[in-house]
LUMFIMI-660765 format. One record per residue (C-alpha): x, y, z; residue number from 1. Coordinates in Angstrom, 1 decimal, padded with zeros to 4 digits. Last residue first. Layout:
BEGIN
REC east north up nr
REC X Y Z NUM
...
END
This chain:
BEGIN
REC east north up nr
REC 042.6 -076.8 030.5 578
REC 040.1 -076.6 027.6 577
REC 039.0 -080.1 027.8 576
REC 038.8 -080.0 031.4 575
REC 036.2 -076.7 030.9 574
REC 034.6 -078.1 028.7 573
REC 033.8 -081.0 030.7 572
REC 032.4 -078.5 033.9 571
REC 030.3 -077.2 031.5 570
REC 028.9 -079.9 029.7 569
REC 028.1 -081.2 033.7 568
REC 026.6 -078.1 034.4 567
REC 024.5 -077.8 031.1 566
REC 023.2 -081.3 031.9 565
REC 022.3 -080.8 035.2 564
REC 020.4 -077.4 034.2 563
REC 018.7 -079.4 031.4 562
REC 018.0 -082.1 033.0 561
REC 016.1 -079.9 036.0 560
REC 014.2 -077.9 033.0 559
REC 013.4 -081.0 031.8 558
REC 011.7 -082.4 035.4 557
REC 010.0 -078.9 035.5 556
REC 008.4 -079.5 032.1 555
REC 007.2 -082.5 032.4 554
REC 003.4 -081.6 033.8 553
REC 002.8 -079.3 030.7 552
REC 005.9 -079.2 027.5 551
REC 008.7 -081.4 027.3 550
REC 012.3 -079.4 027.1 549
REC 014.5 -080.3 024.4 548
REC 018.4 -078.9 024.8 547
REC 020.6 -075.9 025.0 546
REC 023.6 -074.8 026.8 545
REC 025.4 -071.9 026.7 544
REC 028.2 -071.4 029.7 543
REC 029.9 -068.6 031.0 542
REC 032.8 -066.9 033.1 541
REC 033.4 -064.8 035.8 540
REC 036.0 -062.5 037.7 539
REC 039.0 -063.6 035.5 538
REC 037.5 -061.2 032.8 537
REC 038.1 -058.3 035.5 536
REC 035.4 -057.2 037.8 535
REC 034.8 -053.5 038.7 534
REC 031.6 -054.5 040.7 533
REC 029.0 -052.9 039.2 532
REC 030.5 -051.1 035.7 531
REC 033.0 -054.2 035.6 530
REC 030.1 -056.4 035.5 529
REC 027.6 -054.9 033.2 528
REC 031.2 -054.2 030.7 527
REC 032.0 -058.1 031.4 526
REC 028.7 -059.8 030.4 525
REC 027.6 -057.4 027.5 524
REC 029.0 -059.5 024.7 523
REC 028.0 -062.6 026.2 522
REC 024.8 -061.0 026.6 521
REC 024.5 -060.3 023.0 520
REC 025.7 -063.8 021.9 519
REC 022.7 -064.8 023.9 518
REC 020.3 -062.3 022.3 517
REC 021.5 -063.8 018.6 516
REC 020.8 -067.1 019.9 515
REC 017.5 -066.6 021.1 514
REC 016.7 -064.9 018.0 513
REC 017.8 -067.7 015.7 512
REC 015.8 -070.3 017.7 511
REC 012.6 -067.8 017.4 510
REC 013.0 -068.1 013.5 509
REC 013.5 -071.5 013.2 508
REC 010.6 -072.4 015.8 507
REC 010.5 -076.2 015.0 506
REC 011.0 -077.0 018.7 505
REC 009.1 -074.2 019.8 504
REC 010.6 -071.6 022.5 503
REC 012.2 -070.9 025.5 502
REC 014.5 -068.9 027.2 501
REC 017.0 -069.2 030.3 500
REC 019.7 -067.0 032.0 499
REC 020.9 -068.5 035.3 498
REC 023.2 -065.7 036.9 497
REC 025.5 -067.8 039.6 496
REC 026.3 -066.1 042.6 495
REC 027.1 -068.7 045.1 494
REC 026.2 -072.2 043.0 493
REC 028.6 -074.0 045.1 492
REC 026.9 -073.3 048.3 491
REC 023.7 -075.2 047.1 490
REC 025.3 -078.3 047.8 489
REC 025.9 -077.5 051.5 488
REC 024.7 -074.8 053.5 487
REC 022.3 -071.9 052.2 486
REC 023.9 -068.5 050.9 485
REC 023.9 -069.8 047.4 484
REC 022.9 -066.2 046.0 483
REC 021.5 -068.0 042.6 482
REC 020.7 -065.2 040.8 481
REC 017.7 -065.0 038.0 480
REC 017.2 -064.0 034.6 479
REC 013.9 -064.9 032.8 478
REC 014.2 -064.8 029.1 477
REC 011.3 -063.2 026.1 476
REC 013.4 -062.8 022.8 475
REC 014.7 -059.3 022.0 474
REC 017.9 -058.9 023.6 473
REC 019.4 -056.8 026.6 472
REC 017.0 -055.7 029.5 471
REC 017.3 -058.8 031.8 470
REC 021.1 -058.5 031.8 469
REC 020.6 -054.7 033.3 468
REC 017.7 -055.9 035.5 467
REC 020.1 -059.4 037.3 466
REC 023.0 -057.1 037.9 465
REC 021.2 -054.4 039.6 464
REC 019.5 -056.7 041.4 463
REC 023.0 -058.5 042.4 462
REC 024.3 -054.9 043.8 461
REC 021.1 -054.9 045.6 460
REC 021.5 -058.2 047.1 459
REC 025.4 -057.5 048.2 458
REC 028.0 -058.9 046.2 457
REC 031.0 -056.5 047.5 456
REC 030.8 -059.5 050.3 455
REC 034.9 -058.7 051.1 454
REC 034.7 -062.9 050.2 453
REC 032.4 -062.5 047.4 452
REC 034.3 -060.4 045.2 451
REC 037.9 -061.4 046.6 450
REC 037.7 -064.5 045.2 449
REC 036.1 -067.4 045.9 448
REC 032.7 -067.8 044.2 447
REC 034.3 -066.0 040.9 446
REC 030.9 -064.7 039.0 445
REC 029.4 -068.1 037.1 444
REC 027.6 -067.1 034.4 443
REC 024.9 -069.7 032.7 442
REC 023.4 -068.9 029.5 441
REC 020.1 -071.9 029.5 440
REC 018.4 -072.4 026.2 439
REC 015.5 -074.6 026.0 438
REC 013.3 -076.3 022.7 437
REC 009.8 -077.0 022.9 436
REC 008.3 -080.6 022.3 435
REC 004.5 -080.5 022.7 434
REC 002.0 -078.8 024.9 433
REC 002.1 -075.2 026.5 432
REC 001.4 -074.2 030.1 431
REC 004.0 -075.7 032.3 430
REC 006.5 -074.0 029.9 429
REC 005.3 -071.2 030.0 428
REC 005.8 -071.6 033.9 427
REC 009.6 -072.9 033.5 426
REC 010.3 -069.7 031.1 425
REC 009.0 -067.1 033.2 424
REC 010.5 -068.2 036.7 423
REC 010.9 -064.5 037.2 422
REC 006.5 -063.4 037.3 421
REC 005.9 -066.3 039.7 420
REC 008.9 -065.1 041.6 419
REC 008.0 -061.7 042.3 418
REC 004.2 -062.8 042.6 417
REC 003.6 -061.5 045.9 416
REC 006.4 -059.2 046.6 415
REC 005.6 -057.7 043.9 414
REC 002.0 -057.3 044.6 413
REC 002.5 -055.6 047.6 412
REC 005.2 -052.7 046.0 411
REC 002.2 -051.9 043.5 410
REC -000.4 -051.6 046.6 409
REC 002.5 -049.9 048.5 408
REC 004.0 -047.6 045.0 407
REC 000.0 -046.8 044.2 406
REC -000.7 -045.5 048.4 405
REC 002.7 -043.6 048.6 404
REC 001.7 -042.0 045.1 403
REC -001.9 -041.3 046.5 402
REC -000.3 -039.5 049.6 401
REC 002.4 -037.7 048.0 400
REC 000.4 -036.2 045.3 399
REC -002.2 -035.1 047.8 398
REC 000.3 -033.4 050.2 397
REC 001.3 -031.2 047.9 396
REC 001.0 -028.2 048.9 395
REC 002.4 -025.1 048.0 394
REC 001.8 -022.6 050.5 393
REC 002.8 -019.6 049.3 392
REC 004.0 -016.6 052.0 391
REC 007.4 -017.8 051.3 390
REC 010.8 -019.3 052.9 389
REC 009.3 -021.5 055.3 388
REC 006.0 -022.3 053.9 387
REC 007.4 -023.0 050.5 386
REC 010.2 -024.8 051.5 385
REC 008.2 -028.0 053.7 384
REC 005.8 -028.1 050.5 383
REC 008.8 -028.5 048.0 382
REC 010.3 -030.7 050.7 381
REC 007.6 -032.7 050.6 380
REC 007.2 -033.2 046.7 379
REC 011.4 -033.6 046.8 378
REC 011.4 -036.4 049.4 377
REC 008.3 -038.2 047.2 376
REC 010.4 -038.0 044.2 375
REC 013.6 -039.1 046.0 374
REC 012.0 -042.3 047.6 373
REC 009.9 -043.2 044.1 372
REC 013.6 -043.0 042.6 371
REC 015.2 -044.8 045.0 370
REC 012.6 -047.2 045.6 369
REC 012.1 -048.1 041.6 368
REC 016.1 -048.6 041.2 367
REC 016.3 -051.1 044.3 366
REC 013.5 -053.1 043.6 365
REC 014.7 -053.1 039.0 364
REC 014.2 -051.6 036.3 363
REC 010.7 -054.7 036.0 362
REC 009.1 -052.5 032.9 361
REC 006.1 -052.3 034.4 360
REC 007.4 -051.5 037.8 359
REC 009.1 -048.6 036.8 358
REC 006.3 -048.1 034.3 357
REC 004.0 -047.9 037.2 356
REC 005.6 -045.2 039.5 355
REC 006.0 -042.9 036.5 354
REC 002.3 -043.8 035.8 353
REC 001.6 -042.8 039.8 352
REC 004.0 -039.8 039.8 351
REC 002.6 -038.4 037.2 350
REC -000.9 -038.9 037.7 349
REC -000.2 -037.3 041.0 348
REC 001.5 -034.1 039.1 347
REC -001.3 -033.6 036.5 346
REC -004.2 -033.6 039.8 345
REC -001.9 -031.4 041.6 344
REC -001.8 -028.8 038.4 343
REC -005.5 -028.8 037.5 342
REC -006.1 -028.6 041.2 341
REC -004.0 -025.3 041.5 340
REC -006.2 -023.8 044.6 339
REC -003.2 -021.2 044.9 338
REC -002.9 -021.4 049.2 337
REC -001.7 -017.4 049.6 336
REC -000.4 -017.2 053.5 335
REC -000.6 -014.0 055.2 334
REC 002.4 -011.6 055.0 333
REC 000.8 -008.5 054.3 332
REC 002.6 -007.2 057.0 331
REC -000.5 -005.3 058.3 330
REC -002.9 -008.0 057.6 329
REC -001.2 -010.9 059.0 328
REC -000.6 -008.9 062.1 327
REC -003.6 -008.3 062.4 326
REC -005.0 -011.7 061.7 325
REC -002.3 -012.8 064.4 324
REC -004.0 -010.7 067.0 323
REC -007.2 -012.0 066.3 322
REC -005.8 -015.5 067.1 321
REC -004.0 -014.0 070.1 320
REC -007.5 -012.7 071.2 319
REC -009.0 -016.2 070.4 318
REC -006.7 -018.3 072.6 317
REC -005.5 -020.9 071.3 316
REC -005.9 -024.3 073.8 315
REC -005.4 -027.4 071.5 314
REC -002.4 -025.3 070.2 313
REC -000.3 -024.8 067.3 312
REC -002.3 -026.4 064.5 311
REC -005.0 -024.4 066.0 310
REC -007.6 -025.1 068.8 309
REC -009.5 -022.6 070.0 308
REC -010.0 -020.9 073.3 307
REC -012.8 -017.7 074.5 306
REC -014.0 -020.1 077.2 305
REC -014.5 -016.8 079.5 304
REC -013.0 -019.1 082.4 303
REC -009.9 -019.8 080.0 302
REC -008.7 -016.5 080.8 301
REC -006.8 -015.4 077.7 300
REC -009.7 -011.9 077.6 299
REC -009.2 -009.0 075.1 298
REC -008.5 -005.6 074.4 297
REC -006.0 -005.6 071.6 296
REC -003.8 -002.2 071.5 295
REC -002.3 -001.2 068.3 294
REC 000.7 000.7 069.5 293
REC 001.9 003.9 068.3 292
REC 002.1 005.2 071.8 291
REC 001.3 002.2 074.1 290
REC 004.1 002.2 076.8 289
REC 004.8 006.4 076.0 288
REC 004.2 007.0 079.9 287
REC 006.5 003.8 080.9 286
REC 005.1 002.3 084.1 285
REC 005.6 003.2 087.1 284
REC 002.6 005.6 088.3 283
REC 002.9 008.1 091.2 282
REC -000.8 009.3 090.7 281
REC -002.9 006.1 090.4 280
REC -005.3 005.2 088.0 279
REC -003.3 004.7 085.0 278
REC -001.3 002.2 087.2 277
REC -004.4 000.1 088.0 276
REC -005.4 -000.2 084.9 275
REC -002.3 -001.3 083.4 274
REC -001.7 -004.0 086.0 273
REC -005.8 -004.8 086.4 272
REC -005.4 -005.3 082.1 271
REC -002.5 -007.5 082.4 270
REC 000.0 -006.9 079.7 269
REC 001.0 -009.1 077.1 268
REC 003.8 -008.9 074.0 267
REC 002.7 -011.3 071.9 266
REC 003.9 -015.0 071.2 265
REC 000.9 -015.8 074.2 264
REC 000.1 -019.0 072.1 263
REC 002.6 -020.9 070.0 262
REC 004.0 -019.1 067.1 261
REC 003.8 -016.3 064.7 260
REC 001.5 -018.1 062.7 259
REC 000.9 -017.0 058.7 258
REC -003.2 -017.4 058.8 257
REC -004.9 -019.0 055.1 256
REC -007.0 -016.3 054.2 255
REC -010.4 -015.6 053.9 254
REC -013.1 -014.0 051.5 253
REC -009.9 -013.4 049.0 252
REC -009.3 -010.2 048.1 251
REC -006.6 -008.9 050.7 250
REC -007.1 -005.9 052.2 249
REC -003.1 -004.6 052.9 248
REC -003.2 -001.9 055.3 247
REC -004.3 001.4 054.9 246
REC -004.9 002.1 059.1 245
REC -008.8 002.6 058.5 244
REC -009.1 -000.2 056.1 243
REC -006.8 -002.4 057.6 242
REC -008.7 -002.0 061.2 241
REC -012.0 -003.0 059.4 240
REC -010.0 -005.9 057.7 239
REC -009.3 -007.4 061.1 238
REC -012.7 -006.6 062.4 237
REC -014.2 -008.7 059.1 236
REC -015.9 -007.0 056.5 235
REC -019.9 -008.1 055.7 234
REC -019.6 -007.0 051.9 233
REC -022.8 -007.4 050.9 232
REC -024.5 -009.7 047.9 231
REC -026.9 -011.9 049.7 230
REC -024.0 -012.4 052.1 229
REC -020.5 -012.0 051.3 228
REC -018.7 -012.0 054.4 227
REC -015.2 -010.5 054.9 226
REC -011.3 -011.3 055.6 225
REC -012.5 -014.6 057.4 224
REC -009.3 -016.3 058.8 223
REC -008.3 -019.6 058.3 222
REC -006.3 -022.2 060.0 221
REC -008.7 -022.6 063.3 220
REC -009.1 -026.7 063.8 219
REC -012.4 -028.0 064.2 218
REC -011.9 -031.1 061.8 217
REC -014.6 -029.3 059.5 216
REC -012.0 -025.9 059.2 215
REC -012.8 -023.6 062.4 214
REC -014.9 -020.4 061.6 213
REC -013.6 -017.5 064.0 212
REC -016.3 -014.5 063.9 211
REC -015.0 -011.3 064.6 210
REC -017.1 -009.1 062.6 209
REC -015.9 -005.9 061.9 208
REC -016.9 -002.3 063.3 207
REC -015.6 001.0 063.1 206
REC -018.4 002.8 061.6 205
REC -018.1 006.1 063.8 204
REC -021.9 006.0 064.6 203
REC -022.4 002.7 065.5 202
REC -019.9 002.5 068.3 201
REC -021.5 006.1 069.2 200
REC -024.6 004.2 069.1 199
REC -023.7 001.8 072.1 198
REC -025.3 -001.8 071.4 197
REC -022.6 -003.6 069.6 196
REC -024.2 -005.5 067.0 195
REC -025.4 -008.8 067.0 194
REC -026.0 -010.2 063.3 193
REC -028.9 -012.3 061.5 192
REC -029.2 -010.5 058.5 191
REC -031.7 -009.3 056.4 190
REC -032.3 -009.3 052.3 189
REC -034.7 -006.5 051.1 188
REC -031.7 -004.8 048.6 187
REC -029.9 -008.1 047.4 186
REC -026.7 -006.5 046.3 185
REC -025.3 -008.2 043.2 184
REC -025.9 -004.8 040.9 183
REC -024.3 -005.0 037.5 182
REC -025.1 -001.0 036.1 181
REC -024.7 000.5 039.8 180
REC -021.3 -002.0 040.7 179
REC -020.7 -005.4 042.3 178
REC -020.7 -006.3 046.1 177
REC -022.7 -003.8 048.4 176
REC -020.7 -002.2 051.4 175
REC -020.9 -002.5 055.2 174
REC -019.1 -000.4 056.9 173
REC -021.9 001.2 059.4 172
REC -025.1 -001.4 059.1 171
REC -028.0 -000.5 057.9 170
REC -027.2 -001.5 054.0 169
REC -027.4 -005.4 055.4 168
REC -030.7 -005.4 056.6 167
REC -031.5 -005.7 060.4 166
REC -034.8 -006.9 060.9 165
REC -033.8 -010.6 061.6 164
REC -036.0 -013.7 061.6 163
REC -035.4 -014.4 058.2 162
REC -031.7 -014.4 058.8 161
REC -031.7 -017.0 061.4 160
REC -030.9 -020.0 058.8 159
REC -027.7 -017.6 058.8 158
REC -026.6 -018.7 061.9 157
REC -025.4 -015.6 064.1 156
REC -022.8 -012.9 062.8 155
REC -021.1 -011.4 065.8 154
REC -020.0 -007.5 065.9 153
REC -016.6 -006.2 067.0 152
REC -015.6 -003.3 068.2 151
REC -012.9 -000.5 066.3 150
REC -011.6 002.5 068.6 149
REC -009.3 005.1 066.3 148
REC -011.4 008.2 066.1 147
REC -012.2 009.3 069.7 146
REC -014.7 011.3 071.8 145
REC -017.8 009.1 071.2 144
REC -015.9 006.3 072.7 143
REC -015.7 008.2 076.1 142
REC -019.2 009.6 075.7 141
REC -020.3 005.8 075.1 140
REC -018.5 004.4 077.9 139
REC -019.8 007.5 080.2 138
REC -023.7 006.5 079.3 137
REC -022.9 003.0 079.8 136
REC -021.4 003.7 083.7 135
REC -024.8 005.8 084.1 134
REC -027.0 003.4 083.2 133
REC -025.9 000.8 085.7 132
REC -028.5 -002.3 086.8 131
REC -029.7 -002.4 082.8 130
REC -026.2 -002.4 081.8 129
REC -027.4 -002.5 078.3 128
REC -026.5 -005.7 075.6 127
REC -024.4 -006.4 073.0 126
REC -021.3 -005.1 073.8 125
REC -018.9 -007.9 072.4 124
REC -015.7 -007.8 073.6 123
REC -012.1 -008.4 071.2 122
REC -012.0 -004.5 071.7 121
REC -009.3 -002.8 069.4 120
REC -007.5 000.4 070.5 119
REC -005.5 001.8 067.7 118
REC -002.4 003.7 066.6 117
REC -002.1 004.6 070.6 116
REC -001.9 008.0 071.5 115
REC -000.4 007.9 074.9 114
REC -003.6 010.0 076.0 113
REC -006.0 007.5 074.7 112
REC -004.8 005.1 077.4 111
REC -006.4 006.8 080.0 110
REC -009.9 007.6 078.6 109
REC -010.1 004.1 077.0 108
REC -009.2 002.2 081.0 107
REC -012.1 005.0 082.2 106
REC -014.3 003.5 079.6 105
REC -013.1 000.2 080.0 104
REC -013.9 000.7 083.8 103
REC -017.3 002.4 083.0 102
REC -018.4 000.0 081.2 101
REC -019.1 -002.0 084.4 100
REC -017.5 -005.8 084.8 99
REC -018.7 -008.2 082.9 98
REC -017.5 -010.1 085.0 97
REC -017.5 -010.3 088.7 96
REC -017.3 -007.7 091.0 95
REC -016.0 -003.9 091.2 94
REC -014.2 -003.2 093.2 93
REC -013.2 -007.1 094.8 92
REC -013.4 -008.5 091.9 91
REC -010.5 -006.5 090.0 90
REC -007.4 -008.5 091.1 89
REC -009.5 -011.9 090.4 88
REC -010.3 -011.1 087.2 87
REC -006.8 -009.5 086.6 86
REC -005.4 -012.8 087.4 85
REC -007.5 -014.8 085.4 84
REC -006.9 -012.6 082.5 83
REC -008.0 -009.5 081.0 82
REC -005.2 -009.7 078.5 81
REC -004.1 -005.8 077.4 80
REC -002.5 -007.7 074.4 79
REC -000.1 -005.3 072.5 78
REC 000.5 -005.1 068.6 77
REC 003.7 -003.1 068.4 76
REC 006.2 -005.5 068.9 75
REC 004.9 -007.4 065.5 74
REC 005.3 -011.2 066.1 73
REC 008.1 -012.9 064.6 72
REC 008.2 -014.6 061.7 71
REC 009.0 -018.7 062.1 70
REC 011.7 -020.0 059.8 69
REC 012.5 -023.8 061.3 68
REC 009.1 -025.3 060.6 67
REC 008.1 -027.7 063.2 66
REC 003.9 -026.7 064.1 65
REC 004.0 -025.1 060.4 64
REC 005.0 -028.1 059.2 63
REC 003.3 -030.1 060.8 62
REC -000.4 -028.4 060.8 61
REC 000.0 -028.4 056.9 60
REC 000.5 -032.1 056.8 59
REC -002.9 -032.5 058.5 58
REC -004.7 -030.2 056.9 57
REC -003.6 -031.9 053.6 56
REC -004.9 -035.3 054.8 55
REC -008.0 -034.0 055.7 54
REC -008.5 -032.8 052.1 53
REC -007.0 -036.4 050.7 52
REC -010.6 -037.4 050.5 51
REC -011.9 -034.4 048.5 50
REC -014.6 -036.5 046.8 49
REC -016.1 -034.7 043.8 48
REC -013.4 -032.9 041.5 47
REC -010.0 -033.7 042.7 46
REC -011.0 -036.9 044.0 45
REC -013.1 -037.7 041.5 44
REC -010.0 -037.4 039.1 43
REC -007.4 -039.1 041.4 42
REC -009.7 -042.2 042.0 41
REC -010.0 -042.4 037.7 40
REC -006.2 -042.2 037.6 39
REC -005.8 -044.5 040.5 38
REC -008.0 -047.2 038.2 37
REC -005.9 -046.8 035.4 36
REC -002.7 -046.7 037.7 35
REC -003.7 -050.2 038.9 34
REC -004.3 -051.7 035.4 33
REC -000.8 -050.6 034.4 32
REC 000.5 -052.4 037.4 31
REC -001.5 -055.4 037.0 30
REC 000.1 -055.5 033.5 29
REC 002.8 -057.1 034.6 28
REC 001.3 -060.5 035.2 27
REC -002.6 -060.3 035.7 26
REC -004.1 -063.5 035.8 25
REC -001.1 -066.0 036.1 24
REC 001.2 -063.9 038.7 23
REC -002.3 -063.4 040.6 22
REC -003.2 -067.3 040.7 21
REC 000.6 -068.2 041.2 20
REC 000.7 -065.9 044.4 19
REC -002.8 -066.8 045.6 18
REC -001.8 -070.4 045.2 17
REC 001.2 -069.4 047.3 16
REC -000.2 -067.7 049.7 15
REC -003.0 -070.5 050.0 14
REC 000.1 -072.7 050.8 13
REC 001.7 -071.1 053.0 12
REC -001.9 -070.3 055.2 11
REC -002.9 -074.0 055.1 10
REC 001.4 -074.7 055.9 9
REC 000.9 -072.5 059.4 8
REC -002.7 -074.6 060.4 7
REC -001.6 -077.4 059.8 6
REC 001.8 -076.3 061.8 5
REC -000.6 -075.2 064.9 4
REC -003.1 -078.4 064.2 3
REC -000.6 -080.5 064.9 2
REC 001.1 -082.8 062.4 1
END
């Protein structure tokens, strides 16, 4: 033999004793032991580990990547995108960015007179134009003059905080969380926060934080609604804006976003386009273009590196992503993700013991796929449903994913000791002494007639066969097909049920049993069969045939007699009766 096909048999063979080892050890009950030990996984992972939490972000990107009902984005929420092109349109006046405050000033000025709903700057003025003065000074008159401009402000690193002189109650908008007789509000606390540096900004209150915190993979799902730090309400620009406009404020610190779609869904204008035309005399755009708008200031060019990734883009940019918050806000529409653990963690245990008394109980491949297939279909398309046709996000995800991982461990061992666990009677057999006594039912479905030859006998038709006879009687039996789909001798056996028990010699009682059960099948034979395969009695027949069996090494050598003899009793009856 070479050391190839040594090699190959090695590995058969350790497969096999690995097989008969597991078969021995744990037999059925592997599966109960399995869903034990899932159980316990699915409670510290609900309450300590979190290791389906990634697995759950990932689901919820696909299916709001490919889900079919997308909203649309609100037509009145306008991007004024200063973007590559108007960076490179504007360069030559008046240089690289930042460019002078007075342009936006001048861009504020102008577009004021349309009488937009709101003019929101995703740009953070933190600093003085030290080399222009005078172009700050006019930004600040400008925004002094109006009642509906809103600027962000940037929360640093909190381990900063202590280095900060800016408390909380100083800043414009900023309210204290709990009430005057349950006070939450830590009084002396500071923050760490950049605020915009002109005081007119700070003056009208109209200021949010526009901080974007990615989920731990990086990806932007969620949106900040406020801050609660050392007992303040830090409110986000988003929820600034709802405030003022009376939009929905929704309770939670941050919501889960409801996308409108890929980047640049929003209507988009370039700022040096706009600008340009409110500067000139003979202009040609629409004069009522922003009336009732709520304009977004902002920047797409990637040069300002203000990107993101989101579950719909590697490349987000964060004015869209602001945008969207808006737009979330003012619909009211943003997804609610119900933290239901209690109600995950009961559904996962029930798919996984559902899961587990299927195969417990041996119903059958064929039976236990269909039904794990449908529950786990269902569990997704519940998930798939809910963020199509509502603002909930159910998701189950975690369900799915530990039940796929039981049912594929469960599946595994099946297909490991499936025929350890079916030869029942020959292995008890093998492991008890003595004379025992062997009944062997054998059913012979009608090789050549129109049954097998239009091939109605598939191998999930015969499963379904082999787990409804295996669940009739009392008495312990192993059922088993013979397919006879090799050549030769075997042929003649073509789908032949081979129904065995076992018991002591001198077992009266267990004797009776086995031959009530046996009566029973007979009973059951044709209605099993006709309910399948919508056989007639001509379609089969059977044969009961009992004899000793010899207990330990023997016992495969008298299970071989008695199978030879049964045939042979058969095929005499049968003359005898003809």
């Amino acid at each position: 033999m070479n050391p190839l096909a040594a090699l190959s048999f090695r590995i058969r063979r350790f497969k096999h004793e690995l097989s008969v080892l597991l078969a021995r050890k744990w037999k059925n009950g592997f599966y109960l032991y399995l869903a034990g030990l899932f159980s316990v996984l699915i409670i510290a992972d609900t309450t300590v580990l979190h290791l389906t939490a990634n697995m759950k972000q990932g689901a919820f990107d696909m299916m709001v990547k490919y889900r079919l009902m997308v909203p649309k984005a609100d037509q009145d929420i306008v991007i004024v995108d200063i973007n590559e092109a108007s960076l490179a349109a504007m360069a030559k006046d008046y240089g690289r960015w930042p460019w002078p405050r007075q342009v936006l000033g001048e861009f504020v000025e102008q577009i004021e007179k349309q009488h937009p709903k709101a003019v929101v700057f995703d740009v953070l003025f933190s600093d003085a134009d030290v080399f222009n003065p005078d172009s700050d000074a006019y930004f600040n008159e400008v925004i002094a003059g109006t009642n509906n401009t809103y600027f962000p402000m940037l929360r640093l690193d909190p381990s900063d905080d202590k280095l900060s002189q800016i408390k909380p109650g100083m800043i414009p908008g900023v309210t204290a969380i709990g009430t005057e007789s349950k006070p939450v509000a830590d009084p002396d606390a500071t923050v760490a926060v950049v605020l915009p540096f002109f005081q007119s900004v700070l003056d009208s209150g109209r200021l949010g934080l526009h901080n974007i915190y990615p989920d731990a993979d990086g990806i932007v799902r969620q949106y900040p609604v406020y801050r609660n730090d050392y007992g303040w309400k830090l409110p986000s620009l988003p929820l600034r804006v709802a405030q003022q406009l009376g939009y929905t404020q929704p309770d939670a610190e941050r919501v889960l976003l409801n996308w409108r779609g890929p980047p640049f869904s929003y209507r988009s204008v370039s700022f040096s386009d706009v600008f340009r035309d409110l500067s000139s005399e003979h202009k040609t755009r629409a004069p009522d273009e922003f009336t009732g708008k709520i304009v977004i200031i902002g920047s797409t060019a990637p040069s300002l590196f203000d990107i993101k990734p989101t579950p719909l883009s590697r490349t987000h940019p964060g004015v869209e992503i602001l945008a969207t918050a808006l737009d979330n806000f003012k619909h009211g529409d943003f997804l609610r993700f119900p933290d239901a653990r209690i109600a995950y963690l009961l559904l996962a245990l029930t798919v996984v013991w559902a899961t587990a008394w299927g195969f417990y109980r041996d119903t059958g491949r064929d039976k236990i796929d269909g039904m794990f297939g449908a529950s786990q279909f269902i569990l997704i398309g519940i998930s798939y449903a809910s963020i199509n046709f509502t603002n909930t996000y159910i998701n189950l995800t975690g369900p799915v994913t530990l039940g796929l991982a039981y049912f594929t461990i469960a599946r595994l061992y099946d297909y490991a000791t499936s025929r350890e666990l079916k030869l029942g009677t020959v292995r008890e057999a093998q492991q008890r002494s003595g004379e025992l006594r062997g009944v062997l039912m054998l059913i012979r479905l009608a090789g050549q007639s129109s049954l097998s030859n239009e091939g109605i006998l598939n191998d999930s038709l015969r499963e379904k066969i082999r787990t409804a006879m295996s669940k009739i009687g009392h008495s312990p039996k192993s059922v088993e097909i013979i397919k006879g789909n090799q050549q030769g001798v075997w042929n003649l056996f073509e789908d032949t049920l081979a129904i065995s028990w076992l018991c002591d010699a001198t077992d009266e009682t267990g004797i009776l049993s086995i031959t009530q059960d046996s009566r029973e099948l007979e009973e059951a034979i044709g209605p099993i069969l006709h309910k399948h395969i919508a056989a007639t009695d001509r379609d089969y027949a059977c044969f009961v045939h009992e004899g000793p069996i010899s207990g330990g090494a023997e016992a495969r050598d008298s299970w071989r007699c008695l199978f030879a003899e049964a045939v042979l009793h058969w095929n005499q009856t049968k003359k005898e009766q003809a």
